[in-house]
N, C-alpha and C positions, 0 to 999 in steps of 0.2 A: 380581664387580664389576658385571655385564651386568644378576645380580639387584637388587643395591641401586639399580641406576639407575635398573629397571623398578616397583619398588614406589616409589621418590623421583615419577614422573612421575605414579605411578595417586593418589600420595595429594596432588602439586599441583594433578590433575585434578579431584580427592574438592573439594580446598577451594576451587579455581575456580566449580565447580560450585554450592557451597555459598553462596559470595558472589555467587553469579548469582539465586539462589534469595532470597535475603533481600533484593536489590533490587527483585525480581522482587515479592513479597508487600507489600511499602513501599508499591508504583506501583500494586499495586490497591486497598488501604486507601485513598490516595489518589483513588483514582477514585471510590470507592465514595461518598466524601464529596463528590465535586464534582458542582455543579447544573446546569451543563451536561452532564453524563453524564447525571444524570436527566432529566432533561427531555428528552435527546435520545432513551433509551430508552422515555419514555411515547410520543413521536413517531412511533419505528419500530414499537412494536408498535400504535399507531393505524392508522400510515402503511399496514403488511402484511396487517391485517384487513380494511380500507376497499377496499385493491385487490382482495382477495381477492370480497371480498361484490360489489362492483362491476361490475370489468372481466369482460366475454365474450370466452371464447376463449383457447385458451394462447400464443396468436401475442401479441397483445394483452397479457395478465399480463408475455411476458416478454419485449418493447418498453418497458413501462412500467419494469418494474425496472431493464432496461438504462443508461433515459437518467436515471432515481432517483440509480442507484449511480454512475454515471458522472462526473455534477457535484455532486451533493450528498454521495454518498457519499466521493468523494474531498476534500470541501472538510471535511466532517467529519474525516476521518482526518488531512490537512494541521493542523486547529486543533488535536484533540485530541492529537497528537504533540507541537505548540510548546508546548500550555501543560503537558505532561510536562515538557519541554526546560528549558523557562521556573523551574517549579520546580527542579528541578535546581542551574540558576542562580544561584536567591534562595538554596539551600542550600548551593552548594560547598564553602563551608571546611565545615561540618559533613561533608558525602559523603567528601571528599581527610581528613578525619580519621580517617575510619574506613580497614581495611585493603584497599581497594577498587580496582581498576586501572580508569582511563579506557573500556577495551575490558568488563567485566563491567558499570558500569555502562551501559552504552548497550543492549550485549545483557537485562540485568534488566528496562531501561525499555522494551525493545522487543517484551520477553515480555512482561511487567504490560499494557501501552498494544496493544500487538496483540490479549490476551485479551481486554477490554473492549469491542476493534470487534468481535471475531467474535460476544461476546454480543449485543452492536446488532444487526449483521448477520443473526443465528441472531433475532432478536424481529422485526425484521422482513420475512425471507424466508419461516422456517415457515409461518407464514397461507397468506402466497400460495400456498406451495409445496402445501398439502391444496387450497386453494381452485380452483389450477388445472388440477387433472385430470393433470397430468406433472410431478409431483416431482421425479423424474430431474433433467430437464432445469433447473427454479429449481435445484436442489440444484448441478447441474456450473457453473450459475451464479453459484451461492453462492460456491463453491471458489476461482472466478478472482477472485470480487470482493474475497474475503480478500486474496490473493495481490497486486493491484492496491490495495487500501486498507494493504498494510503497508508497499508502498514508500513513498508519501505520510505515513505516518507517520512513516517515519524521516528524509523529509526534513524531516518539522515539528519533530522531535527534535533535528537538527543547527541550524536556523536558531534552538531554541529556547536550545541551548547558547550561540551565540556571538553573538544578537544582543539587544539591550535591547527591553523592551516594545514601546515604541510601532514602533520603526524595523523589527522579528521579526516583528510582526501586518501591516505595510505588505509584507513581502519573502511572508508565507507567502500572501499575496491576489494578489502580482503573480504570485507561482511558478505556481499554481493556474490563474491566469490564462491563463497564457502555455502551460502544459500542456495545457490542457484545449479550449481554442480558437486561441491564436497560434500553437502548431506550427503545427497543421494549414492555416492560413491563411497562414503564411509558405511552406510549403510548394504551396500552391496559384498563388503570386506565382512562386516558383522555378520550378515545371516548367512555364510559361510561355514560359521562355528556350531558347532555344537550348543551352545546353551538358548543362543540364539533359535536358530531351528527350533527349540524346546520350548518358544515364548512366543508362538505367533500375534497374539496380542500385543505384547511389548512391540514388536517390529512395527507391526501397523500404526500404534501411540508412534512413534519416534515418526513413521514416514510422513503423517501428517503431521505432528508437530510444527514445520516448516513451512512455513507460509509458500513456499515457491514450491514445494512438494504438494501438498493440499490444493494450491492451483492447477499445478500440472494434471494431479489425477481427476480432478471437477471440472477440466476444460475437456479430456479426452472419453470418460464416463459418462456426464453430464451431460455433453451437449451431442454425445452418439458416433464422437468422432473414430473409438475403434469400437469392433466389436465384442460385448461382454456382459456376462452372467450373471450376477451378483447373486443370483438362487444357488447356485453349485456351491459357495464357500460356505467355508466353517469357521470361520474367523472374518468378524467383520464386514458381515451382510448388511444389516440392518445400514448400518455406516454408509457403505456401498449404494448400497438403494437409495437412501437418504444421501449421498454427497453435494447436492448443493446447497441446501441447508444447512450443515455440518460443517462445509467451507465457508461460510457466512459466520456461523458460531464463531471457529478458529481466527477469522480476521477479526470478528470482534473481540475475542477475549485478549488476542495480541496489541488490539489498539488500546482497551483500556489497562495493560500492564503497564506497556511502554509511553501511556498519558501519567501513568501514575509515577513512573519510572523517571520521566524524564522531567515532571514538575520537582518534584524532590531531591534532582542533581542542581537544576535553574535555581533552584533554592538555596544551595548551600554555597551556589559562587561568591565570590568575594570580587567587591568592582569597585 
């Protein structure tokens, strides 16, 4: 009995797998065909040569890539997730006709639409990365910036499932927004205060929380780009010391919230 159960689960796996994979090839046909992917990829391999031939200095190359991938790169990965999403949308009754679970598509689209940044990513990091003397280092930069551009994509994939054009391009500008510069500004008002000052922990939970926060401080800690102690603090060393690891955590636990988040919106549409 224990065998028939074990071959029933390997061959629902076989064809979970299989319907993951044929979303998966859809979304990059898909992309293949869309002009904003082009255009974005003539960009990044301009964007990566120009820095390369340019900037002096590897401090310099990867400050510049830093604040590139930071706000550009994630406001990319934000669009290019909604208008997966968005498709999706225009298609459901076709998708929900085929044999396809909520949770496989999301995971297909997030494979197809993640392969597509890492090829942006890969067109405009290489350059830099011969050009600046320390491959390594653009390359472990590379890595986070994958890892940081596919949560943002998956939130453009959730807001592109469940909200209509015009109202999904407004929410993925303010999301973006409010990530990339209102945390940390909010956050700046807060520890002002008194109770605040009183919680150093809590601040630190809140700073990283933030996917674009937790990049920021693992691009400039991490990879050595300012100067800093992590033995001096009293709050949040071990973290500290450990922040690329820790940033990897954070991306992954965002990814599988907002996998779980946004199968269960995919779910409940009506088409």
């Amino acid at each position: 009995m224990s065998g028939v159960t074990a071959v029933d689960r390997e061959g629902t796996g076989a064809a979970a797998m299989s319907r993951i994979g044929t979303v998966y090839r859809w979304d990059l046909l898909l992309g293949l065909h869309n002009r904003f992917v082009q255009v974005f990829a003539l960009a990044c391999l301009a964007g990566g040569t120009v820095l390369a031939v340019t900037a002096t200095g590897h401090e310099l190359v990867t400050l510049a890539l830093f604040q590139t991938l930071l706000f550009f790169g994630s406001l990319f990965a934000f669009l290019i997730g909604w208008a997966s999403g968005q498709r999706s949308r225009e298609q459901g009754a076709f998708l929900f006709a085929q044999p396809l679970g909520s949770l496989e598509i999301v995971a297909g689209k997030l494979l197809g639409t993640g392969t597509w940044c890492l090829l942006l990513l890969a067109l405009f990091m290489v350059p830099a990365a011969v050009g600046s003397g320390s491959p390594t280092t653009i390359l472990v930069l590379g890595a986070l910036s994958f890892g940081f551009m596919l949560v943002y994509v998956l939130g453009g994939l959730l807001i592109g499932f469940i909200a209509s054009p015009a109202s999904g391009l407004l929410a993925v500008l303010l999301a973006w927004a409010v990530s990339v510069a209102g945390w940390e500004l909010g956050l700046l008002v807060l520890g002002s205060t008194n109770w605040m000052q009183a919680s150093p922990g809590l601040f630190v939970a809140l700073l990283l929380l933030n996917p674009a926060g937790a990049f920021r401080i693992a691009a400039l800690i991490g990879l050595d780009a300012i100067p800093f102690d992590a033995a001096e603090l009293e709050t949040g060393r071990i973290i500290f010391e450990n922040i690329l690891p820790f940033t990897a955590m954070v991306f992954g636990a965002w990814l599988v919230v907002l996998t779980a988040l946004a199968s269960w919106l995919l779910g409940r549409q009506q088409y």
